[in-house]
VOSE-29052 format. One record per residue (C-alpha): x, y, z; residue number from 0. Coordinates in steps of 0.1 Angstrom, whole numbers, plus 5000, padded with zeros to 4 digits. Example, Ala and Ser with C-alpha at 12.3 -4.5 7.8 and 13.67 -1.06 7.14 Angstrom:
BEGIN
  east  north    up  num
  5123   4955  5078    0
  5137   4989  5071    1
END
This chain:
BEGIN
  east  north    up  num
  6052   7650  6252    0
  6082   7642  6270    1
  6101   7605  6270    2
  6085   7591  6301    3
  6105   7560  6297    4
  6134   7579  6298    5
  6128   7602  6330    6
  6114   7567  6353    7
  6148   7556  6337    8
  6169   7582  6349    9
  6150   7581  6386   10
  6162   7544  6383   11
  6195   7550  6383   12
  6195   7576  6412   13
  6179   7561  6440   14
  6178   7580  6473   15
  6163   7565  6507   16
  6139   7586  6530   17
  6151   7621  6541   18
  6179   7621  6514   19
  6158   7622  6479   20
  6174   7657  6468   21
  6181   7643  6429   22
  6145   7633  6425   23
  6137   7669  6440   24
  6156   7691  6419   25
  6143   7664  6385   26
  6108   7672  6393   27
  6114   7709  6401   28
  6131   7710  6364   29
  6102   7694  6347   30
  6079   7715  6362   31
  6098   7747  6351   32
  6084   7739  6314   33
  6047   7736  6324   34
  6024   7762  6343   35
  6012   7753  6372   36
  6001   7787  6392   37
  6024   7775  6423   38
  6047   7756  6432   39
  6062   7747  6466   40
  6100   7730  6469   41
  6114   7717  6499   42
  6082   7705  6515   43
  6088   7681  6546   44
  6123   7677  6534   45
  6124   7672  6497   46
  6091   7672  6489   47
  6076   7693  6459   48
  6038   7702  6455   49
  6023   7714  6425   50
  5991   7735  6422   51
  5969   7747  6392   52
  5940   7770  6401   53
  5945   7806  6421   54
  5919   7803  6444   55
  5930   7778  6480   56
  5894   7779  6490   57
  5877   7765  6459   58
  5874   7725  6462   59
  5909   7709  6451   60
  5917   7676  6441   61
  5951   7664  6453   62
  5973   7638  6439   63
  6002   7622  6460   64
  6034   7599  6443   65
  6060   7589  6464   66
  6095   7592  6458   67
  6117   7575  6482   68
  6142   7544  6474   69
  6147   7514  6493   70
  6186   7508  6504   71
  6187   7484  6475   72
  6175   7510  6448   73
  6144   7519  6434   74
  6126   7479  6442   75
  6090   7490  6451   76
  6081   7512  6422   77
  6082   7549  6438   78
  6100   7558  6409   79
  6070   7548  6385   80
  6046   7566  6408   81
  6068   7599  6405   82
  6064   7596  6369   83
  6033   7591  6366   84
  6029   7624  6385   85
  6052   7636  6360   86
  6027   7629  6332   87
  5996   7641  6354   88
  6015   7672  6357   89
  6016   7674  6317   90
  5981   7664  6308   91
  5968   7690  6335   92
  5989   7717  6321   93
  5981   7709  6285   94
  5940   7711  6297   95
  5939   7744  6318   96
  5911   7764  6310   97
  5892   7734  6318   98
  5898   7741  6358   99
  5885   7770  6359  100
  5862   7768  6393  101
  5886   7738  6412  102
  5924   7736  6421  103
  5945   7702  6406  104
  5973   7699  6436  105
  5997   7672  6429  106
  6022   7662  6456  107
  6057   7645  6455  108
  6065   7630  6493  109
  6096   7619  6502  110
  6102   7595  6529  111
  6071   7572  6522  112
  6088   7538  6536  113
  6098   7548  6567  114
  6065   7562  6574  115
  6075   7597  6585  116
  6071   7617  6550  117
  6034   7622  6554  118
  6033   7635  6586  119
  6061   7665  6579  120
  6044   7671  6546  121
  6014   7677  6567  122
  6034   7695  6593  123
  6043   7722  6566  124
  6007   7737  6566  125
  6007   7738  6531  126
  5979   7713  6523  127
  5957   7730  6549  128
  5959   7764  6529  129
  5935   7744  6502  130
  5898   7729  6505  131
  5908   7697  6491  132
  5878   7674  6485  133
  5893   7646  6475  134
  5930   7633  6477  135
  5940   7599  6458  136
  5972   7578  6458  137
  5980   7544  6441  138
  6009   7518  6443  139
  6016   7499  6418  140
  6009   7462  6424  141
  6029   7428  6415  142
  6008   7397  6406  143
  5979   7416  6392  144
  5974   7418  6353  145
  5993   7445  6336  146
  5970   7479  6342  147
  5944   7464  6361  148
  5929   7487  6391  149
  5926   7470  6424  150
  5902   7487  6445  151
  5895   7476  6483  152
  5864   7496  6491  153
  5875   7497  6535  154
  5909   7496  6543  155
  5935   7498  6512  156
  5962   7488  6538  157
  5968   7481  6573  158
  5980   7495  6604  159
  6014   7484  6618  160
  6038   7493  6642  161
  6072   7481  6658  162
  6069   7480  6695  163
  6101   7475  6716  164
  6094   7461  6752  165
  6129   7461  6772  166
  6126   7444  6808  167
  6147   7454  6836  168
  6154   7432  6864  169
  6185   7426  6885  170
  6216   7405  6875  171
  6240   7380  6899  172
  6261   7354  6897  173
  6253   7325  6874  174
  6255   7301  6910  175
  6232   7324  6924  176
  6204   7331  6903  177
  6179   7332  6928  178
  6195   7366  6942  179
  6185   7381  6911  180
  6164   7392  6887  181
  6162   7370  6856  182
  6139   7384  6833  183
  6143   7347  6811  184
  6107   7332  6820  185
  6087   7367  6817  186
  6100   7368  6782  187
  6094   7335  6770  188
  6055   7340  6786  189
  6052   7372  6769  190
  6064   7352  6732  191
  6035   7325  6739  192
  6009   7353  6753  193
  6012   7374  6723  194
  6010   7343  6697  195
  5974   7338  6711  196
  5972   7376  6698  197
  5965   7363  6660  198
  5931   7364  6643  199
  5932   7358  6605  200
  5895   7339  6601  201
  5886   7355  6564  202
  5850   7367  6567  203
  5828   7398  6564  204
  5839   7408  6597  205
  5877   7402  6596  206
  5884   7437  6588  207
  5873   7447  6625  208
  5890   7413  6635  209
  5920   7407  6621  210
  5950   7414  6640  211
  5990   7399  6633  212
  6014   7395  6662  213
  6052   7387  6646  214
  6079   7379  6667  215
  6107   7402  6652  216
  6138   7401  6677  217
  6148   7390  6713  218
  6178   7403  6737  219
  6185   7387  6769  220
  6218   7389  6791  221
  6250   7388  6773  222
  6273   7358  6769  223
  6289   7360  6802  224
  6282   7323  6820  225
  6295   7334  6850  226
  6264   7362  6848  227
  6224   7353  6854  228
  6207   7379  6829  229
  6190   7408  6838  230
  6177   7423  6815  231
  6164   7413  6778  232
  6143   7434  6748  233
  6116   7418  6730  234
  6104   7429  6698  235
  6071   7424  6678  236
  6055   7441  6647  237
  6018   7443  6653  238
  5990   7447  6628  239
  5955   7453  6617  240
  5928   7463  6593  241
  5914   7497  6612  242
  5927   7521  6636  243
  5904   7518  6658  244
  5913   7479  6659  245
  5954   7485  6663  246
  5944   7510  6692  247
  5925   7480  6711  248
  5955   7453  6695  249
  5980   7475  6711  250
  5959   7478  6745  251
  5962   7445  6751  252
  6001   7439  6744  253
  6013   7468  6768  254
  5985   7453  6794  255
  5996   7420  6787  256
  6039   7429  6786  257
  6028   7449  6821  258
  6010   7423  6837  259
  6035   7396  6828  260
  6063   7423  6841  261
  6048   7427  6873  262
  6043   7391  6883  263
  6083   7386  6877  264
  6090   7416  6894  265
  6106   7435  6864  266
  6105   7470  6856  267
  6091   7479  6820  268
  6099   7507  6791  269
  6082   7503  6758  270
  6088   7527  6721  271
  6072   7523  6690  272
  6089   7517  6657  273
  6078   7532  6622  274
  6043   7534  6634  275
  6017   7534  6601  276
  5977   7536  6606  277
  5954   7522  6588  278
  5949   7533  6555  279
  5908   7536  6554  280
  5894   7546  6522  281
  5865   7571  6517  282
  5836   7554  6502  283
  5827   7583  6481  284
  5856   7588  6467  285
  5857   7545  6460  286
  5829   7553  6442  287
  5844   7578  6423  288
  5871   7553  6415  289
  5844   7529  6405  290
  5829   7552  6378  291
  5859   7557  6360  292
  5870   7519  6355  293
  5852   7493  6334  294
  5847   7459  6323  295
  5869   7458  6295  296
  5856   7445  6261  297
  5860   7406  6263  298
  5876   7406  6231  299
  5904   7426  6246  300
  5923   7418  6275  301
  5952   7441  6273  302
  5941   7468  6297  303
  5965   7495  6290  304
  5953   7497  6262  305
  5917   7507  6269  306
  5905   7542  6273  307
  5891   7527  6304  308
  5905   7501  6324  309
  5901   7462  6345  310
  5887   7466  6377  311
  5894   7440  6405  312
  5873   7444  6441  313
  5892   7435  6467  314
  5873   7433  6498  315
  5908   7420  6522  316
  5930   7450  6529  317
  5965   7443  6520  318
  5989   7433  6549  319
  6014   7460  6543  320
  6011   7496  6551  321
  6010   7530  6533  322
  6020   7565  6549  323
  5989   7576  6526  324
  5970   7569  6558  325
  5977   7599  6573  326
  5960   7625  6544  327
  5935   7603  6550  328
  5924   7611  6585  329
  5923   7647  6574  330
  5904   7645  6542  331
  5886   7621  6518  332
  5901   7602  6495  333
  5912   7569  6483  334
  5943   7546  6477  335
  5942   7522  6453  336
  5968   7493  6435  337
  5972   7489  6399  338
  5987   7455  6385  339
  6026   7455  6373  340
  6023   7424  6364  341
  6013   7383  6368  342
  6051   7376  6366  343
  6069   7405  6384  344
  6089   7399  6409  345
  6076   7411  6445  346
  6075   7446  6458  347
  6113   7446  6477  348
  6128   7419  6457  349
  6163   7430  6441  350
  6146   7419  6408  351
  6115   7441  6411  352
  6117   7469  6381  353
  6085   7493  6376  354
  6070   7481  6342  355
  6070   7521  6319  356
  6037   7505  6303  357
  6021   7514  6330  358
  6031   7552  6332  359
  6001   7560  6305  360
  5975   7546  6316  361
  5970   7553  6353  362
  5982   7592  6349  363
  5950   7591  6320  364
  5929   7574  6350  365
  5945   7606  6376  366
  5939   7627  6352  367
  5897   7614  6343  368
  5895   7616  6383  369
  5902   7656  6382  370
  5866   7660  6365  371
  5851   7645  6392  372
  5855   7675  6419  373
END
């Protein structure tokens, strides 16, 4: 078996951010070289690599995804744990063979996970759609959770959330003047209250369809010239919720609200999205699946990774933040789930955050138990 600890090491110490991961690339590629998989695709939507054991794309494949992308300040959200892990999948897999004899194992490293856009070009390859896969999973790892515990959120694993950028054009004068202009000033204060009255966070059984996050991110307007009445401004806002179906109607109501507001000031209005992300909405089959495979743990014994099995934690709330994952998961079924790194870990992001190796073990075992339920 090869040093784990020493590979999530070395992926430590050479973190690359979205569209530029070329060293954990070429690391994976390398590893793979000593195993068997029957194909292996490099380069996929940028520096993505998939791995597949089994010769025949229409006979029902589980897939696998890790991410492998760095923040700007280094490896802080664990990507270069999940790419191990992967690493380890790949071995246990490999080391099991004739036992896939009538399925396809098809693990996938994705680059560009945190700015959303890795999915989408990995899916933009085609290569995924040459194989009947019948059930894709994904995990992340998961601060102030018990070391190795599962975290399973039988909905939503994580919401939807996009940037939108409104910019308001209206007409500028002189600063004596103002009423021969344009000032877009009012119109973008209105639109700050109006879109407060945009948050719903009542915890229930039905605040997965309700739930929906309005955060005032940045605002523009004029430019510090006193002699000037602005005319234009940008105002910026990161929306959010639990389904898809739910940011379609949250975003609905912003642009009707931005052009209603718009219209009454007599301002012209452009809009863009930023790093859009659905929802990622878990299969419940494939839960299920999940389910099966992790136990109560003796009570006698409350290190997890040590188990053959593992903790299992319900988690009916969808987590805030959101996953690329989401897109596979409009195309097949699957699941996403967390798995704890630990009560006293810093969180995901902070400078301080470093992917616990105890954890490698563990969850590829778990990967590798859910490759026997095809």
């Amino acid at each position: 078996m090869a040093d784990y600890k020493e590979i999530r090491k070395t992926l430590h110490e050479h973190p690359q951010t979205a569209g530029c991961e070329e060293y954990a690339h070429d690391m994976i590629v390398r590893h793979l070289q000593g195993l068997h998989p029957d194909k292996v695709y490099t380069h996929v939507g940028g520096y993505g690599v998939i791995a597949v054991w089994g010769k025949d794309p229409a006979a029902p494949t589980v897939a696998f995804r890790a991410d492998t992308d760095a923040l700007p300040i280094g490896h802080r959200c664990g990507h270069d744990g999940h790419t191990t892990i992967l690493l380890r999948l790949a071995e246990l897999i490999d080391a099991n063979v004739s036992t896939y004899q009538r399925i396809n194992i098809l693990l996938l490293w994705q680059p560009a996970e945190e700015t959303g856009t890795g999915s989408r070009a990995v899916i933009e390859s085609g290569i995924l759609q040459q194989y009947n896969i019948t059930a894709f999973y994904a995990l992340h790892n998961l601060p102030g959770y018990p070391l190795g515990t599962v975290v399973l959120c039988p909905h939503t694993f994580a919401a939807a959330s996009t940037g939108v950028v409104y910019r308001l054009d209206g007409r500028e004068t002189h600063a004596s003047t103002p009423e021969l202009g344009v000032n877009p000033g009012l119109a973008v204060a209105e639109i700050i209250n109006r879109f407060s009255g945009f948050n719903e966070h009542s915890l229930n059984q039905s605040s997965i369809q309700t739930f929906k996050q309005s955060t005032l991110i940045c605002v523009r307007l004029g430019q510090p010239a006193f002699g000037t009445s602005a005319g234009h401004g940008e105002v910026m806002f990161t929306l959010r919720a639990f389904t898809n179906s739910a940011m379609e109607r949250l975003l609905a109501d912003a642009n009707r609200t931005v052009d209603e507001v718009a219209e009454r000031y007599g301002l012209t209005v452009s809009r863009s999205l930023v790093e859009p992300f659905r929802a990622t909405e878990n299969h419940p089959e494939c839960v299920n699946v999940l389910m099966r495979e992790c136990v109560s743990a003796d009570a006698t014994n409350t290190n997890a990774i040590t188990q053959s099995h593992v903790n299992a934690i319900i988690k009916d709330e969808p987590f805030r933040w959101s996953e690329d994952f989401a897109e596979y998961l409009l195309l097949w079924p699957g699941a996403m789930f967390g798995i704890g790194s630990g009560e006293q870990q810093p969180e995901l992001h902070h400078p301080d955050y470093d992917f616990p190796d105890a954890l490698v073990e563990p969850a590829a075992q778990l990967f590798f138990r859910l490759t026997t339920e095809c």
